[in-house]
C-alpha positions as CSV (number, residue, x, y, z in Angstrom):
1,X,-13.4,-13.5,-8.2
2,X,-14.0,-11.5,-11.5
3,X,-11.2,-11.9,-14.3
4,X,-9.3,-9.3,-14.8
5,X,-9.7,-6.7,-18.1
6,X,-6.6,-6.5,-19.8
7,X,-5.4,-2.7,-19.8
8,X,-5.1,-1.0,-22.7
9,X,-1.2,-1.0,-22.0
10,X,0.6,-3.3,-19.9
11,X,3.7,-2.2,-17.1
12,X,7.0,-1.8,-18.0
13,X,9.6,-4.4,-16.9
14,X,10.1,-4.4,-13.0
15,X,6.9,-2.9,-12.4
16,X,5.6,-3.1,-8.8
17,X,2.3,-3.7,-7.4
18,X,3.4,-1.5,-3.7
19,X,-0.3,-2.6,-2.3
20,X,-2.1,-6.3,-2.2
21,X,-3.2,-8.4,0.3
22,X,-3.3,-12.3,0.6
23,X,-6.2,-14.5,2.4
24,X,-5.6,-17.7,3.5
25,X,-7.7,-20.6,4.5
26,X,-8.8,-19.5,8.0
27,X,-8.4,-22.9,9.7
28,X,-4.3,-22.3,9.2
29,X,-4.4,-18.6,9.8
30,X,-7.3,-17.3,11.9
31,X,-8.8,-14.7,12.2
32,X,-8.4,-11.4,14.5
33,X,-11.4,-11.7,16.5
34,X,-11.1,-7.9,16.6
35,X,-11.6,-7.6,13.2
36,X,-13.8,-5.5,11.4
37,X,-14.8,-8.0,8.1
38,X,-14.2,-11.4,7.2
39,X,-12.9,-11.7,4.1
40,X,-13.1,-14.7,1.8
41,X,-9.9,-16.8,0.1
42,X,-8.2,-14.6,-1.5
43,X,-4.7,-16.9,-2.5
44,X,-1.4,-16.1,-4.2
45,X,-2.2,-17.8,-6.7
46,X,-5.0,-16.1,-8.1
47,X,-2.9,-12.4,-7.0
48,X,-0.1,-14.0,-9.6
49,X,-2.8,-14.5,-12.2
50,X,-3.8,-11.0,-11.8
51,X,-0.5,-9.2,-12.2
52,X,0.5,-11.4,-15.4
53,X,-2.5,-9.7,-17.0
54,X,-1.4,-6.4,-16.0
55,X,2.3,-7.3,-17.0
56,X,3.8,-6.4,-13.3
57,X,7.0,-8.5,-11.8
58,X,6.9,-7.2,-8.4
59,X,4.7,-7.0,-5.4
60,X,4.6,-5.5,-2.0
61,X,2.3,-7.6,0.3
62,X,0.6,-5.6,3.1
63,X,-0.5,-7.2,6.4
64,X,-4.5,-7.1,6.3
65,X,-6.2,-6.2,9.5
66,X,-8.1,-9.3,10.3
67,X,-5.2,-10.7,11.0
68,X,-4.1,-8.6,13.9
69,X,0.0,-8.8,14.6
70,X,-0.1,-12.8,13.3
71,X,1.7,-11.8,10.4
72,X,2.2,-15.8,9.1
73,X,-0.1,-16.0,6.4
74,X,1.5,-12.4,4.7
75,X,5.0,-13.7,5.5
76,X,4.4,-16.9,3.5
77,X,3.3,-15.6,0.7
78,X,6.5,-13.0,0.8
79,X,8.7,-15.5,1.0
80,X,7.2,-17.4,-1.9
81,X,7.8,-14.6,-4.2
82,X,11.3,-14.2,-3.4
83,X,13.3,-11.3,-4.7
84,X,10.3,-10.4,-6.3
85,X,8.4,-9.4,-3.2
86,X,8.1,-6.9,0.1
87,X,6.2,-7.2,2.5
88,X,4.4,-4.8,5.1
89,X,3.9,-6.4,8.5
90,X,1.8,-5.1,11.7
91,X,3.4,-5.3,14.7
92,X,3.2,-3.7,18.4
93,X,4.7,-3.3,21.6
94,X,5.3,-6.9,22.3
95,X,6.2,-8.2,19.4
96,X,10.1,-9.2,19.8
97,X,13.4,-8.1,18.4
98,X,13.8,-11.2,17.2
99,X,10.5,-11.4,15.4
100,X,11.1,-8.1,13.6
101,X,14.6,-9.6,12.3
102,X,12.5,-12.8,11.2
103,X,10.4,-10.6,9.3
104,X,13.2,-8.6,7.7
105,X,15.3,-11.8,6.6
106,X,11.9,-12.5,4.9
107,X,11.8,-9.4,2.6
108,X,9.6,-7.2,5.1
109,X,10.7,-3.6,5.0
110,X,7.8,-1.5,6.6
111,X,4.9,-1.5,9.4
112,X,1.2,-0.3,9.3
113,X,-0.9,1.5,10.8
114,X,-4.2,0.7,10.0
115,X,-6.8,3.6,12.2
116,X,-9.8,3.2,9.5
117,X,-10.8,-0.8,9.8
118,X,-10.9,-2.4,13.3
119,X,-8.3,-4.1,14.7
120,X,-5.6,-2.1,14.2
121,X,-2.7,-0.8,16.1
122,X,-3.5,2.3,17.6
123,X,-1.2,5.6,17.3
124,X,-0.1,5.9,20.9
125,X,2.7,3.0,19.8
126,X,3.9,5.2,16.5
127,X,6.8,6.7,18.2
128,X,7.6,3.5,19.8
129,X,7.6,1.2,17.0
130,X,9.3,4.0,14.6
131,X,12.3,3.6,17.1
132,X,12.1,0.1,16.7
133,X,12.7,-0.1,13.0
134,X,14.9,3.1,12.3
135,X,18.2,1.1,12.3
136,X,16.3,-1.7,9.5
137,X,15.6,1.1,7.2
138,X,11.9,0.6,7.5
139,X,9.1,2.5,6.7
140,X,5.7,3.4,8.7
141,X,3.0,2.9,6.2
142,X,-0.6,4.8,7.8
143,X,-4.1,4.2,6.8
144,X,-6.0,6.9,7.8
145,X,-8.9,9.7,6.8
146,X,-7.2,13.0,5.7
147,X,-8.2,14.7,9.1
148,X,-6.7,12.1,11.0
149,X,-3.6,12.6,9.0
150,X,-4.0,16.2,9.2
151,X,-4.3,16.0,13.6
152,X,-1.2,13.6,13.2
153,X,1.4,15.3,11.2
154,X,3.6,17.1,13.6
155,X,3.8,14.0,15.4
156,X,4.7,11.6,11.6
157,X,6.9,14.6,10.7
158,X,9.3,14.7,14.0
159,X,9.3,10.2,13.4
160,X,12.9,8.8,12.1
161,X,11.6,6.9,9.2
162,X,10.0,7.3,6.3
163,X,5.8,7.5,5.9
164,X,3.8,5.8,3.3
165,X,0.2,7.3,3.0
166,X,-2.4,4.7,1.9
167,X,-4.5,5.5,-0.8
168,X,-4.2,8.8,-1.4
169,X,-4.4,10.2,1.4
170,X,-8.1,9.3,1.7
171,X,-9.5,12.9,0.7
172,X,-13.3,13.5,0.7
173,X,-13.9,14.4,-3.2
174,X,-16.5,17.0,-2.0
175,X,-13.8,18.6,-0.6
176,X,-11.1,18.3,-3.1
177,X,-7.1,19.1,-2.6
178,X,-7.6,22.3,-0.5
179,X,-9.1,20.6,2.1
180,X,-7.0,21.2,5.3
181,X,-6.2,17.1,5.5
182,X,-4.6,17.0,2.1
183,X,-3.0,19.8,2.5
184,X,-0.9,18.7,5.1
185,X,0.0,15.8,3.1
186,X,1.3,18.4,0.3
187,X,3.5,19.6,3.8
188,X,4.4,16.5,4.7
189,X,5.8,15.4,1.4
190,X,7.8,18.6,1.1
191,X,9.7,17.6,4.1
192,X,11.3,14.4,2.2
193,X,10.4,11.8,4.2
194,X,6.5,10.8,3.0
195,X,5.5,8.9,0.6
196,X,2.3,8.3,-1.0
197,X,0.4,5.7,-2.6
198,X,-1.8,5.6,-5.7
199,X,-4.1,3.3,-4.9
200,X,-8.0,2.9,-3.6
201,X,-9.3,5.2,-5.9
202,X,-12.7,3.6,-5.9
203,X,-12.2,3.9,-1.8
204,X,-11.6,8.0,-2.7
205,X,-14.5,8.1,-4.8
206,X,-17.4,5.5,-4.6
207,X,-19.5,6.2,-7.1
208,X,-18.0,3.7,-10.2
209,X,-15.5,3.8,-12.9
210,X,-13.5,6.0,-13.7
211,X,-13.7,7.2,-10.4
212,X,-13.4,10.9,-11.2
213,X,-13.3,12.1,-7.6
214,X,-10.1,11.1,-7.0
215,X,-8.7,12.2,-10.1
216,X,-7.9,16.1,-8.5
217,X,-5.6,14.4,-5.5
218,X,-3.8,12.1,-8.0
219,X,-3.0,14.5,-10.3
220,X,-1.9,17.5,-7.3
221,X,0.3,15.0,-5.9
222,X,2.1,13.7,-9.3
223,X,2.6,17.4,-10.1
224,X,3.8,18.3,-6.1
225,X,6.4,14.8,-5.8
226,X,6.4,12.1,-8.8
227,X,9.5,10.7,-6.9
228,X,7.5,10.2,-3.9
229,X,4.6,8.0,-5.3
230,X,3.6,4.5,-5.8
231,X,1.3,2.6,-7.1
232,X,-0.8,-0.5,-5.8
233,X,-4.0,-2.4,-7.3
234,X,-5.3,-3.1,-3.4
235,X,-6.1,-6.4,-4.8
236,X,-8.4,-8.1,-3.9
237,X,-9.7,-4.9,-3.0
238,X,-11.2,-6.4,0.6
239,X,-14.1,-4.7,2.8
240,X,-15.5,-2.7,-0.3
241,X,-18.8,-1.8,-0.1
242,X,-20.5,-1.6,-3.7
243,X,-19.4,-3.1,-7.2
244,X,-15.9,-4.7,-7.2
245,X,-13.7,-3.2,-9.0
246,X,-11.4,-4.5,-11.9
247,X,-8.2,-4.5,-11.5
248,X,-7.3,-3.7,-15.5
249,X,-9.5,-0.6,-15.6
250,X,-8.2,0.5,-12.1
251,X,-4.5,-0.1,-14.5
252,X,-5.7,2.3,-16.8
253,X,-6.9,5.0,-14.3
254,X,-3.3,5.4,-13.6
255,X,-2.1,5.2,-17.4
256,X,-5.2,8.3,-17.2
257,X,-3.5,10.3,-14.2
258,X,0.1,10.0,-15.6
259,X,1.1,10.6,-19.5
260,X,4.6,11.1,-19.0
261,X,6.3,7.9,-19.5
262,X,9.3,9.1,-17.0
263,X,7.0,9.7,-14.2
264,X,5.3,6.5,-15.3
265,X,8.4,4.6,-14.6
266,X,9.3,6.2,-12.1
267,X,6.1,5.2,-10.2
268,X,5.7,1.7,-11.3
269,X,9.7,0.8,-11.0
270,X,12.3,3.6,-9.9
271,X,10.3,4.9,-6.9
272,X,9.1,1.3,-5.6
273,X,13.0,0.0,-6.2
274,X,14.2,2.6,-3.4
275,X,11.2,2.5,-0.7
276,X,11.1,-1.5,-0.9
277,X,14.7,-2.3,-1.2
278,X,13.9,-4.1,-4.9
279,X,17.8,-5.1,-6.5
280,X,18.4,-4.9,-9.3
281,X,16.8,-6.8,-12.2
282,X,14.7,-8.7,-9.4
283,X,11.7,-8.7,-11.4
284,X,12.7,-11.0,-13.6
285,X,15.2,-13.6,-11.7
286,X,13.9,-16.4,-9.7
């Protein structure tokens, strides 16, 4: 795994990582055999390594899909950061009440959907599982191409919770942000209930550093909804097709996209403190 570049300036206290994922040794957690990859050790360890160079506190783990619903190997890791981590789980239709409370006690506050890799949960459960969390104060976190997004959004707008867009929105640069899926992100944010994460740039825009395609869809939505947006490294940046990318200079693509240092701490602390249920002064307790 390549070391990570420091950035030119490190997070401000509290700051969150909203989007990592965790691999464990697949003898203790297998395996999906619907997955779509097969991803090598990626351990918590090395994730912790990462963020001390970036100077962030925080961290939101989301559920990869080669894992399926088995959500053990995301839960452990949540639970060893404590008060300093969220988790996303998957879930679906037979996963039990008692489960979902499990994964709440262990600092889970949001679901995927992941409709891009294989294995995922499919739509036709989003309004049941939505039900399902409302009363946690959950979130539905969807990982989709902006024209499945854009076929979708009556149905995310009418849900109970909130929505988390993965990686912004997952625009095609060609197309830029008046392309009919992004635009209905712009809608969907206007309503109050969406959020949007900004991460994946190199997934946006594949041809290398400083991945200038995605550049137009950051900086549209920091100018639409700064208190709707957070960030995440997608460390350790799994199923990418092409040169890995570094997590430090991925850090300073954002310091690029936002100069303000209010919206900056909004997006790295404030923002990820309300969607993720942070309290106070987590970041720098046990």
């Amino acid at each position: 795994m390549e070391q990570t570049e420091p950035p030119r300036a490190k997070a401000p206290p509290n700051a969150c990582d909203c989007h990592a994922h965790v691999f464990g040794d697949a003898d203790r957690y297998p395996f999906s055999a619907a997955r779509g990859y097969t991803p090598p050790p990626a351990t918590l360890a090395q994730y912790r390594a990462m963020l001390d160079v970036l100077g962030i506190e925080r961290a939101v783990i989301v559920q990869p899909s080669v894992y399926g619903t088995d959500n053990a190997c995301t839960r452990e890791a949540v639970e060893e950061l404590g008060p300093k981590g969220r988790g996303v789980a998957v879930i679906d239709e037979q996963t039990s009440d008692a489960e979902i409370a499990k994964l709440h006690d262990a600092g889970f506050r949001g679901i995927r959907f992941n409709i891009v890799s294989k294995g995922g949960v499919p739509l036709a459960s989003l309004e049941t599982l939505a039900t399902r969390i409302a009363d946690l104060g959950w979130h539905i976190q969807v990982f989709a191409q902006g024209a499945a997004l854009a076929e979708a959004a009556d149905r995310l707008r009418r849900l109970p919770v909130d929505i988390v867009l993965d990686h912004l929105g997952n625009g095609d640069p060609a197309l830029g942000p008046e392309q009919p899926g992004f635009r209905a992100i712009l809608d969907l944010i206007a309503g109050g209930r969406c959020w949007v994460k900004l991460s994946g740039a190199y997934r946006v825009d594949r041809t290398g550093p400083p991945w200038a395609g995605a550049t137009p869809f950051a900086r549209t939505l920091i100018e639409a909804a700064p208190d709707r947006l957070v960030w995440g490294s997608d460390w350790p940046h799994p199923d990418v097709n092409g040169p890995m990318p570094n997590d430090g200079a991925l850090f300073d693509v954002l310091l690029d996209w936002v100069s303000d240092r209010q919206v900056l701490q909004g997006v790295l602390v404030d923002n990820p403190s309300r969607l993720y249920d942070f309290r106070p002064n987590s970041g720098t307790g046990s």
